[in-house]
Every structure is written in structure tokens, then in C-alpha cells.
N, CA, C and O atoms as a GROMACS GRO file, in nm:
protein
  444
    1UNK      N    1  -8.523  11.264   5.044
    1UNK     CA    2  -8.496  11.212   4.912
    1UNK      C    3  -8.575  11.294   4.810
    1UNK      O    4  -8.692  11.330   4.825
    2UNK      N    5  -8.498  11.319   4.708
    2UNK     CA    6  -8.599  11.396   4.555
    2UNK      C    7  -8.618  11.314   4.484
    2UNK      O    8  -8.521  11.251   4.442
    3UNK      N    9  -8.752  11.281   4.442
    3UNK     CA   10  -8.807  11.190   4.334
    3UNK      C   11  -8.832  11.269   4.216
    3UNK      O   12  -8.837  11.392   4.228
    4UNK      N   13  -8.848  11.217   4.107
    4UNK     CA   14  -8.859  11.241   3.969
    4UNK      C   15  -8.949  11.130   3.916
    4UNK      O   16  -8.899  11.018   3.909
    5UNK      N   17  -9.058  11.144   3.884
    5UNK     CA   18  -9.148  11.064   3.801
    5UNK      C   19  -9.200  11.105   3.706
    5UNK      O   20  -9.265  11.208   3.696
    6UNK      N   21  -9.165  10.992   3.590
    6UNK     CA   22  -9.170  11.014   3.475
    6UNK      C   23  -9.250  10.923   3.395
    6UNK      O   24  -9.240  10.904   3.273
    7UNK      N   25  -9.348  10.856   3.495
    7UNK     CA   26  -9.452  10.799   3.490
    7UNK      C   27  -9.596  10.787   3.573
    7UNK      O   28  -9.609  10.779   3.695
    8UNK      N   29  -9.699  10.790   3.473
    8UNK     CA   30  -9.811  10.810   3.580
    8UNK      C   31  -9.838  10.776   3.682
    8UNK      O   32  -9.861  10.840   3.785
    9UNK      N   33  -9.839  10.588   3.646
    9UNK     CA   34  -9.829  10.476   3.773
    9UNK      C   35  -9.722  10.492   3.857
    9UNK      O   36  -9.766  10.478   3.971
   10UNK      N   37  -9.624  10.510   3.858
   10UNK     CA   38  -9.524  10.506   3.927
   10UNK      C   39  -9.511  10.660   4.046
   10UNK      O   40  -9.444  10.677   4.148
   11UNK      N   41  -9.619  10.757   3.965
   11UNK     CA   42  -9.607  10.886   4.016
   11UNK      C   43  -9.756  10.823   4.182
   11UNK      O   44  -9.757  10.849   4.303
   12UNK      N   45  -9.859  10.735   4.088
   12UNK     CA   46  -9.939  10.688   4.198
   12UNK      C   47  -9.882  10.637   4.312
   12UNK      O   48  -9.886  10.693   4.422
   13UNK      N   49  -9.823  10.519   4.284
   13UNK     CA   50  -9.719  10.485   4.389
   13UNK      C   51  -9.647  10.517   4.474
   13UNK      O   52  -9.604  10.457   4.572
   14UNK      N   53  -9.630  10.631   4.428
   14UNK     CA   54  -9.511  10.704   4.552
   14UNK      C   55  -9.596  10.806   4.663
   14UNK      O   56  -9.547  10.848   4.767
   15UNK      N   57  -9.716  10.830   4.622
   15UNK     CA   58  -9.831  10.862   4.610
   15UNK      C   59  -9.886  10.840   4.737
   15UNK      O   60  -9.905  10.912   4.835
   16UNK      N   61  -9.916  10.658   4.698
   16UNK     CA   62  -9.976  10.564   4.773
   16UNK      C   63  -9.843  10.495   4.902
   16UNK      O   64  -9.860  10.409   4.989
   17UNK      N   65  -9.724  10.570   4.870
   17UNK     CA   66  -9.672  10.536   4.945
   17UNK      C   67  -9.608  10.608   5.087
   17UNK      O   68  -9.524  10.576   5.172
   18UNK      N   69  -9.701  10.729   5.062
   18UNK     CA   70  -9.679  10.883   5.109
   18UNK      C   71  -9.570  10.933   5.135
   18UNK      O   72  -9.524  10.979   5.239
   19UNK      N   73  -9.522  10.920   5.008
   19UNK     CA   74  -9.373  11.010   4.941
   19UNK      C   75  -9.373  11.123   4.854
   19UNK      O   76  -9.288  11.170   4.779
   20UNK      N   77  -9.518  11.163   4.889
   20UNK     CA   78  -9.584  11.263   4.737
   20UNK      C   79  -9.439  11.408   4.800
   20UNK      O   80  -9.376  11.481   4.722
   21UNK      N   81  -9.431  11.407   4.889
   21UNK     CA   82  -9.410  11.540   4.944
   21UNK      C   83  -9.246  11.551   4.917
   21UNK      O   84  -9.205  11.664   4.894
   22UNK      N   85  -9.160  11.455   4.917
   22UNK     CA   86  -9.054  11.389   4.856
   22UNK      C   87  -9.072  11.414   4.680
   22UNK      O   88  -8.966  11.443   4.625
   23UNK      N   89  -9.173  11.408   4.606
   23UNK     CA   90  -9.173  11.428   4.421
   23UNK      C   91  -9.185  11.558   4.402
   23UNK      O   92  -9.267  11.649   4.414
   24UNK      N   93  -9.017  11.527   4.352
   24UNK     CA   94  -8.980  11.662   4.301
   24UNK      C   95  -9.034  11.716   4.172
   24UNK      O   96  -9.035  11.840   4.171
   25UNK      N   97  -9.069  11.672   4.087
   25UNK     CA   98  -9.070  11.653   3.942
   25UNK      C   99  -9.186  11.529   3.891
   25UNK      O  100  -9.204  11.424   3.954
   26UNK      N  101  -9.245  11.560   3.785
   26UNK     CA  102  -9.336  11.470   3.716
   26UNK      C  103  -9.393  11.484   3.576
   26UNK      O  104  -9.406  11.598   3.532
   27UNK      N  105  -9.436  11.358   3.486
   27UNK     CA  106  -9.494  11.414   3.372
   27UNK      C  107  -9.601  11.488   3.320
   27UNK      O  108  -9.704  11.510   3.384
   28UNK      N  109  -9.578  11.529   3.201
   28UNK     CA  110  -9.688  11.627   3.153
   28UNK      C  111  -9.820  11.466   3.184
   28UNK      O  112  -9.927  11.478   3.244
   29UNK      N  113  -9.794  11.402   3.155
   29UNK     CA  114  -9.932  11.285   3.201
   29UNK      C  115  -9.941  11.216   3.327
   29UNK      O  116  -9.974  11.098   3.337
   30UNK      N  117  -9.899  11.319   3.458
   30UNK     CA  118  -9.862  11.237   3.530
   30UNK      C  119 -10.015  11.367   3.662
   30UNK      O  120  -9.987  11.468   3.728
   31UNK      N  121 -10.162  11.295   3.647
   31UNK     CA  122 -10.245  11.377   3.706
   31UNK      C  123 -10.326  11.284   3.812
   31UNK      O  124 -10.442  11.314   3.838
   32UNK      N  125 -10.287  11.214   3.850
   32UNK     CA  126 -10.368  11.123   4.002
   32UNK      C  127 -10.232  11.121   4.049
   32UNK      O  128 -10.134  11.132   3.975
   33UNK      N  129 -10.227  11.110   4.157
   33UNK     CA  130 -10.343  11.173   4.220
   33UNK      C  131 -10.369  11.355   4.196
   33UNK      O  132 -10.282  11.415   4.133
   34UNK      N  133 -10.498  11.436   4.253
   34UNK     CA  134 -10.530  11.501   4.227
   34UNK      C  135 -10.347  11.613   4.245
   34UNK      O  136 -10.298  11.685   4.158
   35UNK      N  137 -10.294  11.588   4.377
   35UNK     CA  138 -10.186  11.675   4.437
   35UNK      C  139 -10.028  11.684   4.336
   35UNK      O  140  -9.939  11.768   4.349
   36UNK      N  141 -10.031  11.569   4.239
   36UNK     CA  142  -9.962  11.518   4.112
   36UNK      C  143  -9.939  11.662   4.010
   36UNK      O  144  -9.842  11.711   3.952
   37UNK      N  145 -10.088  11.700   4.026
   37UNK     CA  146 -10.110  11.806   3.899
   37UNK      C  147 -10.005  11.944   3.987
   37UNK      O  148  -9.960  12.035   3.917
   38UNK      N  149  -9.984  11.941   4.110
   38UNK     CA  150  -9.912  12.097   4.169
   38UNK      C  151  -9.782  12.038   4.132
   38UNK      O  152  -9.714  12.112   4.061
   39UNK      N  153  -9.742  11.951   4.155
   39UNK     CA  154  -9.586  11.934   4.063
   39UNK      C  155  -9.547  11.985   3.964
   39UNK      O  156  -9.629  11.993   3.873
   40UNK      N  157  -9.397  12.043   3.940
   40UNK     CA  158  -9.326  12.087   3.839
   40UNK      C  159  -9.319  11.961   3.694
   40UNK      O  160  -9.302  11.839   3.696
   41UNK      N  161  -9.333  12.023   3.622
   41UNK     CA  162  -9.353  11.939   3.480
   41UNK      C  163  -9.220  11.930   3.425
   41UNK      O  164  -9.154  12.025   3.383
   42UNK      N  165  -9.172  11.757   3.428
   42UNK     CA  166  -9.000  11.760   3.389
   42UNK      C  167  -9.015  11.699   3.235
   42UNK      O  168  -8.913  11.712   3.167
   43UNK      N  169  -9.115  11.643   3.179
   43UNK     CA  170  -9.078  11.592   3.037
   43UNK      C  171  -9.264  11.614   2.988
   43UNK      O  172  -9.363  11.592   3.057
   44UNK      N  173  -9.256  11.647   2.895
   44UNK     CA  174  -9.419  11.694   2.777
   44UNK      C  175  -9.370  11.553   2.611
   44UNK      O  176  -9.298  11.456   2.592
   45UNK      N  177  -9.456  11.627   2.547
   45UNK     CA  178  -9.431  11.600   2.448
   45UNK      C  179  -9.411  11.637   2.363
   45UNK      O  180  -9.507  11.712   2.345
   46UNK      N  181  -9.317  11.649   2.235
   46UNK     CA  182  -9.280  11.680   2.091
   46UNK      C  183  -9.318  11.711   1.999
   46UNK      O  184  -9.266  11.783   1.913
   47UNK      N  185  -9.456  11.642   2.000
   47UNK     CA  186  -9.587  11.631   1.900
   47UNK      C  187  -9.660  11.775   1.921
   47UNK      O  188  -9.689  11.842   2.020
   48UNK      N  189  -9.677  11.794   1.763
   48UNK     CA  190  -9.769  11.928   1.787
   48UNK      C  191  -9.918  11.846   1.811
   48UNK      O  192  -9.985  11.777   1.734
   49UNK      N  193  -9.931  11.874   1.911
   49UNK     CA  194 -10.069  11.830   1.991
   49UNK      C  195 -10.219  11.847   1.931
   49UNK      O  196 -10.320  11.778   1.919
   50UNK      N  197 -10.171  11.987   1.899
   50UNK     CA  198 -10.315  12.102   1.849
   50UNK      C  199 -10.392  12.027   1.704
   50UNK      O  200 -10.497  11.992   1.651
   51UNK      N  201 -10.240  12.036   1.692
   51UNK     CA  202 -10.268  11.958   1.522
   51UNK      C  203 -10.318  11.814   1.473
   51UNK      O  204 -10.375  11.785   1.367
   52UNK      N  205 -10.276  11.721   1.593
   52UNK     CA  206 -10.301  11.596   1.596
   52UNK      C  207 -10.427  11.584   1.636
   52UNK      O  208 -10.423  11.545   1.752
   53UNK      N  209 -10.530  11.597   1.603
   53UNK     CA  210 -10.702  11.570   1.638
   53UNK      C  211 -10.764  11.439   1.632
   53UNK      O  212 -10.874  11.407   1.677
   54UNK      N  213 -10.658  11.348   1.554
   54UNK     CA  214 -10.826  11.167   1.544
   54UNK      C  215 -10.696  11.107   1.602
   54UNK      O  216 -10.583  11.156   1.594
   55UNK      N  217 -10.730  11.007   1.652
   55UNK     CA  218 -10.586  10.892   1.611
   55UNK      C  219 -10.505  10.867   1.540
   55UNK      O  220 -10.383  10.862   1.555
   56UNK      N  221 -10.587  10.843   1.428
   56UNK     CA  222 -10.470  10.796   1.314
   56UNK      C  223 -10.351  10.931   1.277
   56UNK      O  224 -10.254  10.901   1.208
   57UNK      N  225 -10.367  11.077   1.328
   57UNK     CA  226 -10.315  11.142   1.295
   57UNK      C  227 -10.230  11.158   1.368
   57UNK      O  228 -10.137  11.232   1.336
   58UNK      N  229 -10.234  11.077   1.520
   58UNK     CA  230 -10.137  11.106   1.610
   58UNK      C  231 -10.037  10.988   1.598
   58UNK      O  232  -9.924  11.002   1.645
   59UNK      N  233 -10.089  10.831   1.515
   59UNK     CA  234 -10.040  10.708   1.477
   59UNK      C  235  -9.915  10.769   1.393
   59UNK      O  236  -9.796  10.760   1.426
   60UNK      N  237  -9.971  10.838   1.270
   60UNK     CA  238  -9.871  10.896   1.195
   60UNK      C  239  -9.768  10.949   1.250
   60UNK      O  240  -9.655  10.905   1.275
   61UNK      N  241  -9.823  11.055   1.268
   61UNK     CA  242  -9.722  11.161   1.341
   61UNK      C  243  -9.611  11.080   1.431
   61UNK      O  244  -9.496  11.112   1.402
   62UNK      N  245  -9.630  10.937   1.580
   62UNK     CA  246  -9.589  10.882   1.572
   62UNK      C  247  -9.470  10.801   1.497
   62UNK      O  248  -9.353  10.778   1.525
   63UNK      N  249  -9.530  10.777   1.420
   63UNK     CA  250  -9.464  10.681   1.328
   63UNK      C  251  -9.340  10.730   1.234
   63UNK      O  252  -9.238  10.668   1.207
   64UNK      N  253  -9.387  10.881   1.187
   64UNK     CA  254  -9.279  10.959   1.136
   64UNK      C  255  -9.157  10.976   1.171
   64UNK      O  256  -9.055  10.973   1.102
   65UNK      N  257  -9.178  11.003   1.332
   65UNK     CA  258  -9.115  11.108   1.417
   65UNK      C  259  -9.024  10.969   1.465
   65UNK      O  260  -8.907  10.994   1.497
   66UNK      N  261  -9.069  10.816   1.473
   66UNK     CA  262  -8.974  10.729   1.523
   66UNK      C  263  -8.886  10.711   1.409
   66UNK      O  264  -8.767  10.738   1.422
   67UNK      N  265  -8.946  10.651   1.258
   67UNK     CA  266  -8.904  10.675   1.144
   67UNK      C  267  -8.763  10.761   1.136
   67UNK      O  268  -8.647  10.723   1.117
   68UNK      N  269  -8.801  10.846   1.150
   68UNK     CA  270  -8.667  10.989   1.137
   68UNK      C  271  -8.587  10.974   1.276
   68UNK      O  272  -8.504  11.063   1.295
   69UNK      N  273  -8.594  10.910   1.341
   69UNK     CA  274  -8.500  10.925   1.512
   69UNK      C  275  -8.483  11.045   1.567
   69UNK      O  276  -8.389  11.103   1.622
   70UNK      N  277  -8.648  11.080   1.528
   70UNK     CA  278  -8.697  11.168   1.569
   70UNK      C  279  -8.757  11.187   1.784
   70UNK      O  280  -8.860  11.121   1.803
   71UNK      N  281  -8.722  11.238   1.879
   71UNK     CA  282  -8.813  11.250   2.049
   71UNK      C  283  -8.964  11.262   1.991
   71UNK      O  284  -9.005  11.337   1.904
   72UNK      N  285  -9.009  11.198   2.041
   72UNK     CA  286  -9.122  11.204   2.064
   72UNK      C  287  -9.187  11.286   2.182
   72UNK      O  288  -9.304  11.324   2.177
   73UNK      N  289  -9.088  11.314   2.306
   73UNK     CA  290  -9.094  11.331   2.413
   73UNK      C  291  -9.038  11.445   2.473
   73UNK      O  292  -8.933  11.387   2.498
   74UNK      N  293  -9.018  11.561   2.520
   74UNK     CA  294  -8.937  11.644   2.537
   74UNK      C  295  -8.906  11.610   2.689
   74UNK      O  296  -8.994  11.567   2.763
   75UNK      N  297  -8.731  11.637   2.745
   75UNK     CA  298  -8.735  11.637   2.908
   75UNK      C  299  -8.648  11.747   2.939
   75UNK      O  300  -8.528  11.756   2.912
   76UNK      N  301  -8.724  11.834   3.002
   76UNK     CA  302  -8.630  11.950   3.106
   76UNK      C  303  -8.530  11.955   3.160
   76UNK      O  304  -8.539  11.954   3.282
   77UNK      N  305  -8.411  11.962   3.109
   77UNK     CA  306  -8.256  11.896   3.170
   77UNK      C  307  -8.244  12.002   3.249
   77UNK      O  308  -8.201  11.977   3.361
   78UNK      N  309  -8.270  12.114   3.223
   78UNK     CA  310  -8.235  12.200   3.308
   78UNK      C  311  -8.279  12.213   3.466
   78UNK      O  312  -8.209  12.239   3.564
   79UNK      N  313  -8.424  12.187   3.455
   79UNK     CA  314  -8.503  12.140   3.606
   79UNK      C  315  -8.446  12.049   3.653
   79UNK      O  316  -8.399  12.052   3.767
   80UNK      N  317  -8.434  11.920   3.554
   80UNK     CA  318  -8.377  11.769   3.650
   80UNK      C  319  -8.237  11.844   3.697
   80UNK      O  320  -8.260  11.885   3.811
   81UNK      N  321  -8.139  11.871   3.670
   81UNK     CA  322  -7.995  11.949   3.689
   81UNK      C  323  -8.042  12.046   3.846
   81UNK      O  324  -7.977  12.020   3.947
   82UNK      N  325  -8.143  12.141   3.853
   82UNK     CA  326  -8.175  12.228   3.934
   82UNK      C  327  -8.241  12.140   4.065
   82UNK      O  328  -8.213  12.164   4.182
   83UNK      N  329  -8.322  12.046   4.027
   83UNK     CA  330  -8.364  11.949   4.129
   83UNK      C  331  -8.284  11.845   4.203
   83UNK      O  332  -8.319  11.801   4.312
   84UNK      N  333  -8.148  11.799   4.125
   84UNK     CA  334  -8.108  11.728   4.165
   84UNK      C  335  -8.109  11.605   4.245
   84UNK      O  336  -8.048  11.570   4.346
   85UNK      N  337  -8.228  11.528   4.146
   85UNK     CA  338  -8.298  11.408   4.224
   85UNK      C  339  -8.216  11.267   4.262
   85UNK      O  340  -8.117  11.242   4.193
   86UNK      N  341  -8.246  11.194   4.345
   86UNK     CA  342  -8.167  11.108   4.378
   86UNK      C  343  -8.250  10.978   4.337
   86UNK      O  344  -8.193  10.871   4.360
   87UNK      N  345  -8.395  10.972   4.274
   87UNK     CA  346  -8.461  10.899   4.217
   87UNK      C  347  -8.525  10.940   4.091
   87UNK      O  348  -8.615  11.024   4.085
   88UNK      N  349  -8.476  10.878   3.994
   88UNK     CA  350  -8.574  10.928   3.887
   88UNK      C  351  -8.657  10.779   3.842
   88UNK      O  352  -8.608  10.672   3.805
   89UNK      N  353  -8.794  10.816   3.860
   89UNK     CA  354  -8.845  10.672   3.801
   89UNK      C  355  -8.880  10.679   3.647
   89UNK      O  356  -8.955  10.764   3.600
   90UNK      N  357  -8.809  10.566   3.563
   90UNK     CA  358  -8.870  10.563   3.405
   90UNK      C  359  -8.899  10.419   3.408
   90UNK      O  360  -8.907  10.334   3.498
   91UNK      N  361  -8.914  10.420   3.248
   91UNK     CA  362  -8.912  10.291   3.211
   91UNK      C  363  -8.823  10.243   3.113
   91UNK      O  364  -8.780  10.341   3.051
   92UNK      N  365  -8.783  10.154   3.077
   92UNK     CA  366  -8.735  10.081   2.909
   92UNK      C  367  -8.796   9.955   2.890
   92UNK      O  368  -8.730   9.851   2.894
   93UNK      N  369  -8.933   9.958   2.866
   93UNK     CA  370  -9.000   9.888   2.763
   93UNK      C  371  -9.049   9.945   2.621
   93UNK      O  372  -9.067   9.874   2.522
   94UNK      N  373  -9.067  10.084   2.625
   94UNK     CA  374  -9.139  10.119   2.498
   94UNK      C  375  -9.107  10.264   2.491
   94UNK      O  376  -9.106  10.327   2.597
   95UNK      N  377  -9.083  10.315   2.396
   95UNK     CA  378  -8.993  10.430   2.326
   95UNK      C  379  -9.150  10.543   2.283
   95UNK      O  380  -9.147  10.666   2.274
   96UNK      N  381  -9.258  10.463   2.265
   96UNK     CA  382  -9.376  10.536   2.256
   96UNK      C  383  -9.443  10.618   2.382
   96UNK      O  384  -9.473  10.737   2.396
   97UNK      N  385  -9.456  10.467   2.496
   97UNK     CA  386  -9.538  10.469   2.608
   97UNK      C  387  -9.451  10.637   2.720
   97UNK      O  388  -9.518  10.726   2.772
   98UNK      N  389  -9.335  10.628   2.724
   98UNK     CA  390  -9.284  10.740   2.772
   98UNK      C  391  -9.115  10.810   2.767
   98UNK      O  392  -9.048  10.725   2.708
   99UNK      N  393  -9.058  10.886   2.792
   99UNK     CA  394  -8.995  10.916   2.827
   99UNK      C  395  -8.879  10.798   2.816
   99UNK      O  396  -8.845  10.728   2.912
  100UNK      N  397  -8.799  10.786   2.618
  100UNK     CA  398  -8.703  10.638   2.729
  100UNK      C  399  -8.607  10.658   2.760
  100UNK      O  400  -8.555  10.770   2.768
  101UNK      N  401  -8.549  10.537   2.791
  101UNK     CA  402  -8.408  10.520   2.901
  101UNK      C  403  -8.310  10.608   2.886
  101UNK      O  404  -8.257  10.670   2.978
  102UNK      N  405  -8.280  10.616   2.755
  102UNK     CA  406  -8.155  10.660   2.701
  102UNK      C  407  -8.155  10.815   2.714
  102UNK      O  408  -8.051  10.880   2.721
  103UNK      N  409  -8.278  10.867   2.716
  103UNK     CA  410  -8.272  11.061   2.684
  103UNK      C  411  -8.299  11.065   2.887
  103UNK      O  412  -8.285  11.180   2.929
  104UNK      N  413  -8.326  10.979   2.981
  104UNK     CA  414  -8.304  10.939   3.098
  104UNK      C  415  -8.196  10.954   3.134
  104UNK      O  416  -8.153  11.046   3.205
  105UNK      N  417  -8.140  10.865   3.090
  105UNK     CA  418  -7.967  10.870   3.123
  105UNK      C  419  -7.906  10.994   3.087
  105UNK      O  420  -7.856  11.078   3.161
  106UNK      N  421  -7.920  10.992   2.928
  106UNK     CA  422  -7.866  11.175   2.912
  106UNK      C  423  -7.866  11.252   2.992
  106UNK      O  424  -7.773  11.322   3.033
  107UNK      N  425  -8.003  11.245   3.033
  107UNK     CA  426  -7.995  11.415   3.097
  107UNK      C  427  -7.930  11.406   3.243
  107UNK      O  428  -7.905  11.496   3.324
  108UNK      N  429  -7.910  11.254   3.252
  108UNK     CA  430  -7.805  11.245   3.406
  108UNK      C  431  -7.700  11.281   3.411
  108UNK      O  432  -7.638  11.282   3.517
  109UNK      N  433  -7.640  11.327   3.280
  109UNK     CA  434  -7.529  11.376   3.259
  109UNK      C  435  -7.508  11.548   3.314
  109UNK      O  436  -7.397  11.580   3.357
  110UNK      N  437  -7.593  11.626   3.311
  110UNK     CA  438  -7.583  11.746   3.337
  110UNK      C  439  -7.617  11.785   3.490
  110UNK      O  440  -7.614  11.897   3.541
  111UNK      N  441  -7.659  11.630   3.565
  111UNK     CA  442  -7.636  11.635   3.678
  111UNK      C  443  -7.498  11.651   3.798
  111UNK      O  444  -7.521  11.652   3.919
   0.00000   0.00000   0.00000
């Protein structure tokens, strides 16, 4: 099976479930366990990073970028397409916290 995690916890889990060798793919925040970090990187972020230095500047920036229906999130369609995973783990609770559903689903399309 090819996994895709697109969450930290969820990247632990599979982890802890010794399926690491099975994860195909993972996030730019996706670093426990230590073996997490040799994974291919399928979604980062949008935000100029460099630039964002206190909180409140990353709140903004945030806030803009949802404001405008603006990603917050960038995801590698081209890797997920090349990997051809048969699990991708996300979430749809929160459009901040990671990667959501909907740019998920998208990119299942080029599968």
C-alpha cells in the first residue's frame, strides 16, 4: 500500500503502526518520527515564511490570504499523480491547521 500523509499525527501513527516503509509522501511539518524527515515532501506552505518573523505577522498574513481565497498551503500534484497513493491521510476540520479537503480531492483528480 502507498500512504500519503498530510499530517503530522497521522504521519506518527502510521509510524507507530510500522507502516513507515509503506509512506510514500508527507508534510513540509510532518518530522517525528526522526525517519518522517527522509520522506518526499507532498504539500509546504504559501506563506512567504522569511518574511513572516512574530506572530501577529503570520496572523495577518493568514488572515489576508483566507480573506482573498487565497492557499495557504501548497500540494505537489505532480508527486501525488507519480506516487500514486492508495491512502492519502488529511483532514476537514480547519482550512488553517493543514492541507484542506477540497485542494485533497483536487489533486485526486490528476490521479
Amino acid at each position: 500500500m502507498k500512504i500519503v500523509s498530510l499530517l503530522p499525527s497521522a504521519t506518527e501513527i502510521v509510524f507507530a503502526l510500522g507502516l513507515g516503509d509503506q509512506l510514500e509522501g508527507v508534510s513540509f511539518e510532518c518530522n517525528w518520527p526522526p525517519e518522517a524527515r527522509t520522506k518526499p515532501i507532498i504539500s509546504g506552505t504559501a506563506l512567504p515564511m522569511d518574511a513572516l518573523t512574530t506572530p501577529d505577522a503570520i496572523d495577518s498574513a493568514v488572515r489576508s490570504a483566507l480573506a482573498a481565497s487565497e492557499p495557504i498551503y501548497t500540494l505537489d500534484r505532480e508527486r501525488i499523480a507519480a506516487i500514486q497513493p492508495d491512502l492519502i491521510l488529511a483532514q476537514d476540520l480547519c482550512r488553517v491547521c493543514a492541507v484542506p479537503s477540497g485542494a485533497v480531492s483536487d489533486a485526486l483528480d490528476v490521479i
